[in-house]
C-alpha positions as CSV (number, residue, x, y, z in Angstrom):
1,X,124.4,89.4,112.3
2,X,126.3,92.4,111.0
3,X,126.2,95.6,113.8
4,X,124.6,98.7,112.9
5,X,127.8,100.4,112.2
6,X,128.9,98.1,109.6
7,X,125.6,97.7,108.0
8,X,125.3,101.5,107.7
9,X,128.2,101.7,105.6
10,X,127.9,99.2,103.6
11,X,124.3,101.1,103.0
12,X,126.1,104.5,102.4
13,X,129.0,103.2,100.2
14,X,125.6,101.4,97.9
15,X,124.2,104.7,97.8
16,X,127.1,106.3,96.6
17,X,128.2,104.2,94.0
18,X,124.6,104.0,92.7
19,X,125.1,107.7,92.4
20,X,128.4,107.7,90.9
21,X,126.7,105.6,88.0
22,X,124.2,108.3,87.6
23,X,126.7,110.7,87.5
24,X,128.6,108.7,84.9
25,X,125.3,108.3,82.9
26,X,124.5,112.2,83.3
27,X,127.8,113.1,82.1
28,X,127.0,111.1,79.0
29,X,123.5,112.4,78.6
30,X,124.9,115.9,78.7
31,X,127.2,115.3,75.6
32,X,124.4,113.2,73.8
33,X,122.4,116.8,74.3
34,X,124.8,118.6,72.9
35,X,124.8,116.8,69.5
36,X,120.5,116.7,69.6
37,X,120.5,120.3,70.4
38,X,121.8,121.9,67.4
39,X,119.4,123.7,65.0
40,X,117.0,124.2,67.4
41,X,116.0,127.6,69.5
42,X,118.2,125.9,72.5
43,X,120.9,125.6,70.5
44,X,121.3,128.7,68.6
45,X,121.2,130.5,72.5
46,X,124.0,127.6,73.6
47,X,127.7,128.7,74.1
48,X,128.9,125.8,72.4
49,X,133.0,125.9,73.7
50,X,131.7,126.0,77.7
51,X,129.1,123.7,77.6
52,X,131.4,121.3,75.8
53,X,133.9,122.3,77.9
54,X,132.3,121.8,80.6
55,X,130.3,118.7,79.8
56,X,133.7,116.6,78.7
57,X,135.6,117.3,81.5
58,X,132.4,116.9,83.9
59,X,132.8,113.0,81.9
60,X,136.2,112.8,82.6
61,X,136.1,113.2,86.4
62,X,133.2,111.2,86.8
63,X,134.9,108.4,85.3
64,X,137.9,108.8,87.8
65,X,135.7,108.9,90.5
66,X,133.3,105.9,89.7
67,X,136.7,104.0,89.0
68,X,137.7,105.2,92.5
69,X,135.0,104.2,94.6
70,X,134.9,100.7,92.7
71,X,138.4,100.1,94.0
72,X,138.1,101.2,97.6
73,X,134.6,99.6,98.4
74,X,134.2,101.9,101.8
75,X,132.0,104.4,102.9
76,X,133.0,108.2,101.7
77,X,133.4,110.7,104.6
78,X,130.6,113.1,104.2
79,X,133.0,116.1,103.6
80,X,133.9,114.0,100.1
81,X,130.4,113.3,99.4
82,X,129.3,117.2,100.0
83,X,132.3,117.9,97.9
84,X,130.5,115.7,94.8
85,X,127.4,117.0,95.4
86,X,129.3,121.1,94.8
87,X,130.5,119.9,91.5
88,X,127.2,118.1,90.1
89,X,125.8,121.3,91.2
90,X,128.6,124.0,89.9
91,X,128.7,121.5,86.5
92,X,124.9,122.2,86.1
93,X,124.6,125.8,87.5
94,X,127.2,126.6,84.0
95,X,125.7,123.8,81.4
96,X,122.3,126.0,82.3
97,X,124.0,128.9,81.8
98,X,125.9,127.9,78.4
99,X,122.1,127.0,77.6
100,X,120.8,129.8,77.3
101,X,119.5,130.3,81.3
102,X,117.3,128.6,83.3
103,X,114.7,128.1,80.6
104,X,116.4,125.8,79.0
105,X,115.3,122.8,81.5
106,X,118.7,121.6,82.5
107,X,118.5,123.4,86.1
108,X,115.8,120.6,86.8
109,X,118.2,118.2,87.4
110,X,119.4,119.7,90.6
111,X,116.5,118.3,91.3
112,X,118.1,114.8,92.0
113,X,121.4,116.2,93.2
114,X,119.9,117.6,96.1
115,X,117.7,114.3,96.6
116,X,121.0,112.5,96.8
117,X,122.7,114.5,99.0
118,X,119.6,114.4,101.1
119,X,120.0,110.5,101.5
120,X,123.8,110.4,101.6
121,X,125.1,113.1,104.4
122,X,123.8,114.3,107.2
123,X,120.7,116.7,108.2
124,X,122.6,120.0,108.0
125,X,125.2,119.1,105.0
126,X,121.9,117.9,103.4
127,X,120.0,121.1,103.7
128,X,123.6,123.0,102.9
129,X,123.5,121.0,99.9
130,X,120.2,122.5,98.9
131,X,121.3,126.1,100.1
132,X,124.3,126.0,97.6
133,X,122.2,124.8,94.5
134,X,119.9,127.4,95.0
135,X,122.0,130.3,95.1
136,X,123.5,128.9,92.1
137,X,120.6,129.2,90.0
138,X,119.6,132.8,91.3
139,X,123.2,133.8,91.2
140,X,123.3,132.5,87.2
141,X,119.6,133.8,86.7
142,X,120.4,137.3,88.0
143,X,123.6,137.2,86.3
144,X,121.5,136.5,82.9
145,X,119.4,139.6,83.4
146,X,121.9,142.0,84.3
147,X,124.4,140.8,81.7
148,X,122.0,140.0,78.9
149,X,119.1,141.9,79.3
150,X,116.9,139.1,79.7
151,X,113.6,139.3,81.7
152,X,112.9,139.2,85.2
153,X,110.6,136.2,85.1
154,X,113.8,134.2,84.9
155,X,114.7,135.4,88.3
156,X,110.8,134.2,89.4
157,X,111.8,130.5,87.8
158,X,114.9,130.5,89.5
159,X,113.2,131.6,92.9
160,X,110.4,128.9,92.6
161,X,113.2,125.9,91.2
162,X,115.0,127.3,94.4
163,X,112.1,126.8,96.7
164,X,111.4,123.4,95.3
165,X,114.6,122.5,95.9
166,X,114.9,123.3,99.2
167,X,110.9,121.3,99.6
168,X,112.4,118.0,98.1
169,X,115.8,118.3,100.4
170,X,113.5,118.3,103.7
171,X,110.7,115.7,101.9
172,X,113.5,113.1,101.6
173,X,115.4,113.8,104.6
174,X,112.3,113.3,106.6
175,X,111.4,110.1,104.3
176,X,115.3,108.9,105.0
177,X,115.4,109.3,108.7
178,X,112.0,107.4,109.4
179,X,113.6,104.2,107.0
180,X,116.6,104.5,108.8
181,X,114.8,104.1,112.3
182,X,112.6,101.7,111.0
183,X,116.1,99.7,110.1
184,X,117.7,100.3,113.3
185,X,114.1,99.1,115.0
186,X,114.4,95.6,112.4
187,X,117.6,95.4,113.5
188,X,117.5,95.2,117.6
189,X,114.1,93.3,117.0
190,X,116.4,90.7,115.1
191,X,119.0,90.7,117.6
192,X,116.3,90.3,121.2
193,X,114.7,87.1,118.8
194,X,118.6,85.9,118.1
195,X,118.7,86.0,122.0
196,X,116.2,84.3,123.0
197,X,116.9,81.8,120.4
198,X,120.3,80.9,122.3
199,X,118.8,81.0,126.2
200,X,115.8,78.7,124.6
201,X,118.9,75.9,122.7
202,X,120.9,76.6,126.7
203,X,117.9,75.3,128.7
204,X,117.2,72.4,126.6
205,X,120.9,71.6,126.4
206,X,120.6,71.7,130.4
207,X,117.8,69.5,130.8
208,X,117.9,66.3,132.6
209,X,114.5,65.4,130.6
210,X,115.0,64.7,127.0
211,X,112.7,66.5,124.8
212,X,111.7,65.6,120.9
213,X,109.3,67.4,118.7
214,X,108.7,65.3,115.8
215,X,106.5,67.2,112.6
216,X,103.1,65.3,111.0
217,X,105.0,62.9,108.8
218,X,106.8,61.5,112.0
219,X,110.2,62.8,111.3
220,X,112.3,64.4,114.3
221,X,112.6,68.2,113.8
222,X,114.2,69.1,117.1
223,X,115.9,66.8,119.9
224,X,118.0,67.1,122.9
């Protein structure tokens, strides 16, 4: 049976390259958008150069990183995973912004950012994680409405994604620390019946009385 320390990292280097798929797929999303957004509202507000920009070279390091963590097959330390999780969420905070602001929906998908990170480092990175997209959305919501004269509601929707955010960070870090106890619990349960198992096969190894145990059909299942 594989120790807890080795079967924890094969769990977090899963998790991350599960996410580096999605980040792969988002990268690919984000240019599909790009081409289905022109000629509507969303795309007459869109700064077409950064969010291209943005969105190809978001593609481009995704790629080196997926190719990366193919390669290596180990567990990221969680200063590298908190690094990822920045630029998901500085790579959104500006395709929002070259939008058109928050209204534009693509701030939602911090949404899962924030989820990841709350699975893949620990408590306080997690919650940093969360900290860091949220002042990203007000910073680019307040910047909107200074700059552009927008509306204040903007800043409201940014304070509520912000708030939700933050709820969905502690929800799964909660939800991801009882699994992992519930794991570790699994794990020393299999490891007292693997145990016994052995001191049960010693004594009947050490018995001058043989023993057989033979099933309905009258086939020996177990002899000493």
């Amino acid at each position: 049976m594989n120790p807890p320390e080795a079967v924890d990292t094969q769990n977090r280097y899963g998790l991350l390259r599960v996410y580096s798929y999605y980040r792969l797929a988002l990268a690919a999303l984000l240019l599909l958008m790009f081409a289905a957004l022109r000629g509507t509202e969303t795309g007459a507000l869109m700064q077409r150069e950064l969010y291209l920009g943005t969105a190809v070279s978001y593609a481009v390091l995704n790629a080196i990183v997926l190719a990366r963590v193919l390669s290596r097959r180990r567990a990221p330390r969680p200063r590298k995973v908190f690094a990822l999780l920045v630029l998901d969420i500085a790579t959104l905070v500006v395709i929002t912004h070259a939008s058109g602001g928050i209204n534009s929906g693509f701030a939602v998908l911090l949404m899962v950012t924030v989820g990841a990170g709350a699975v893949m480092v620990p408590g306080q990175i997690a919650t940093l994680v969360a900290a860091v997209a949220s002042i990203g959305v007000l910073a680019e919501a307040l910047y909107v409405v200074v700059q552009r004269d927008q509306p204040v509601s903007g800043v409201f929707s940014a304070g509520v994604l912000g708030a939700l955010l933050f709820a969905s960070s502690l929800l799964v870090q909660g939800l991801a620390g009882r699994l992992a106890r519930s794991q570790a619990l699994a794990q020393q349960r299999a490891g007292e019946v693997l145990e016994l198992q052995r001191v049960n096969q010693l004594i009947v190894q050490r018995m001058l009385t043989g023993s057989l145990s033979i099933d309905a059909d009258d086939r020996i299942s177990v002899a000493n």
